[in-house]
C-alpha positions, 0 to 999 in steps of 0.5 A: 500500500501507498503510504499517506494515500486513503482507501477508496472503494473500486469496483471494476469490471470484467476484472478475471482476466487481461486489461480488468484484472491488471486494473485490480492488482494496480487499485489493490496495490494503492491500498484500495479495496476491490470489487472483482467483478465477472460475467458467470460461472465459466469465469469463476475460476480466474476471477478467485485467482485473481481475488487471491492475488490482490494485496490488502484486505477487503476486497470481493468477486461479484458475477453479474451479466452486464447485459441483464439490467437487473443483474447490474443493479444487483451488483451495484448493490453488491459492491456497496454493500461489500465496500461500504463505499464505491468511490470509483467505478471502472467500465472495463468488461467488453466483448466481441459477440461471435456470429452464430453461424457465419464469421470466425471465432473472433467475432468478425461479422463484415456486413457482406459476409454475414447473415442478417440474422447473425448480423442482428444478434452480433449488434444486439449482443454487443451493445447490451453489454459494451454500451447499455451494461456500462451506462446502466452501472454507471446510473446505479454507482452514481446515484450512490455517489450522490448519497454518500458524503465524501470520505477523509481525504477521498472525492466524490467519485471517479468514473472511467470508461475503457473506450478503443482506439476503433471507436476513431479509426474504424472496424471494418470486420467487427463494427459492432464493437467499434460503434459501442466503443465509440457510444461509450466515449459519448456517454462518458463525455455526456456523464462529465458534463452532467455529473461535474456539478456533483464533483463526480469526474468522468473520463475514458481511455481509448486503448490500441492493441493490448497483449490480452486474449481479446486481441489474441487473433492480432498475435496468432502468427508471426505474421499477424504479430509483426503486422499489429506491432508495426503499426507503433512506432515502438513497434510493440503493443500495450501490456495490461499493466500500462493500461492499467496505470493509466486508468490508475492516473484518470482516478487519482483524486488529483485528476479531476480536471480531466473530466470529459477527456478521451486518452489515446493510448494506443502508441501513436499507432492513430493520431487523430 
C-alpha cells in the first residue's frame, strides 16, 4: 500500500482476466479495496485467482451479466454493500459477440459476409453489454455517489470508461464493437458534463492493441504479430499493466480536471 494515500472503494469490471484484472492488482496495490467483478460461472475460476492475488484486505468477486439490467443493479448493490463505499467505478468488461453461424471465432461479422440474422444478434449482443451494461452501472454507482458524503481525504467519485482506439479509426470486420466503443466515449463525455456539478469526474481511455486474449487473433502468427506491432512506432503493443496505470492516473483524486477527456493510448499507432 501507498503510504499517506486513503482507501477508496473500486469496483471494476470484467476484472478475471487481461486489461480488468491488471486494473485490480494496480487499485489493490494503492491500498484500495476491490470489487472483482465477472460475467458467470465459466469465469469463476480466474476471477478467485485473481481475488487471491490482490494485496490488502477487503476486497470481493461479484458475477453479474452486464447485459441483464437487473443483474447490474444487483451488483451495484453488491459492491456497496461489500465496500461500504464505491468511490470509483471502472467500465472495463467488453466483448466481441461471435456470429452464430457465419464469421470466425473472433467475432468478425463484415456486413457482406454475414447473415442478417447473425448480423442482428452480433449488434444486439454487443451493445447490451459494451454500451447499455456500462451506462446502466454507471446510473446505479452514481446515484450512490450522490448519497454518500465524501470520505477523509477521498472525492466524490471517479468514473472511467475503457473506450478503443476503433471507436476513431474504424472496424471494418467487427463494427459492432467499434460503434459501442465509440457510444461509450459519448456517454462518458455526456456523464462529465452532467455529473461535474456533483464533483463526480468522468473520463475514458481509448486503448490500441493490448497483449490480452481479446486481441489474441492480432498475435496468432508471426505474421499477424509483426503486422499489429508495426503499426507503433515502438513497434510493440500495450501490456495490461500500462493500461492499467493509466486508468490508475484518470482516478487519482488529483485528476479531476480531466473530466470529459478521451486518452489515446494506443502508441501513436492513430493520431487523430
Amino acid at each position: 500500500m501507498q503510504t499517506g494515500t486513503p482507501s477508496r472503494g473500486v469496483l471494476v469490471t470484467g476484472a478475471s482476466r487481461g486489461v480488468g484484472a491488471a486494473v485490480a492488482r494496480a487499485f489493490a496495490a494503492r491500498g484500495d479495496r476491490v470489487v472483482v467483478h465477472h460475467r458467470g460461472a465459466s469465469s469463476t475460476e480466474r476471477a478467485e485467482e485473481v481475488l487471491a492475488s490482490l494485496g490488502g484486505t477487503g476486497h470481493l468477486r461479484v458475477p453479474a451479466d452486464l447485459a441483464d439490467p437487473d443483474a447490474v443493479r444487483v451488483l451495484a448493490d453488491a459492491a456497496v454493500a461489500g465496500l461500504g463505499r464505491v468511490d470509483v467505478l471502472v467500465n472495463n468488461a467488453a466483448m466481441i459477440v461471435p456470429p452464430g453461424s457465419s464469421g470466425s471465432r473472433r467475432g468478425d461479422h463484415p456486413l457482406d459476409a454475414t447473415s442478417y440474422e447473425d448480423w442482428v444478434q452480433v449488434w444486439q449482443r454487443t451493445l447490451a453489454t459494451n454500451l447499455l451494461g456500462p451506462a446502466n452501472l454507471t446510473w446505479c454507482v452514481a446515484r450512490h455517489m450522490l448519497e454518500v458524503a465524501p470520505g477523509d481525504g477521498v472525492p466524490v467519485g471517479r468514473v472511467v470508461n475503457v473506450g478503443s482506439r476503433g471507436a476513431f479509426r474504424g472496424e471494418p470486420d467487427i463494427p459492432a464493437y467499434g460503434a459501442s466503443k465509440a457510444g461509450l466515449h459519448s456517454f462518458g463525455q455526456s456523464m462529465a458534463q452532467h455529473l461535474g456539478r456533483h464533483g463526480i469526474a468522468v473520463t475514458s481511455i481509448a486503448p490500441g492493441f493490448i497483449a490480452t486474449e481479446m486481441a489474441g487473433y492480432a498475435l496468432a502468427d508471426e505474421a499477424a504479430a509483426e503486422a499489429t506491432r508495426a503499426q507503433s512506432p515502438f513497434h510493440r503493443v500495450a501490456t495490461p499493466e500500462e493500461v492499467a496505470g493509466a486508468v490508475l492516473a484518470l482516478a487519482a483524486p488529483g485528476a479531476e480536471w480531466a473530466s470529459g477527456a478521451v486518452l489515446d493510448f494506443n502508441g501513436a499507432s492513430h493520431l487523430r
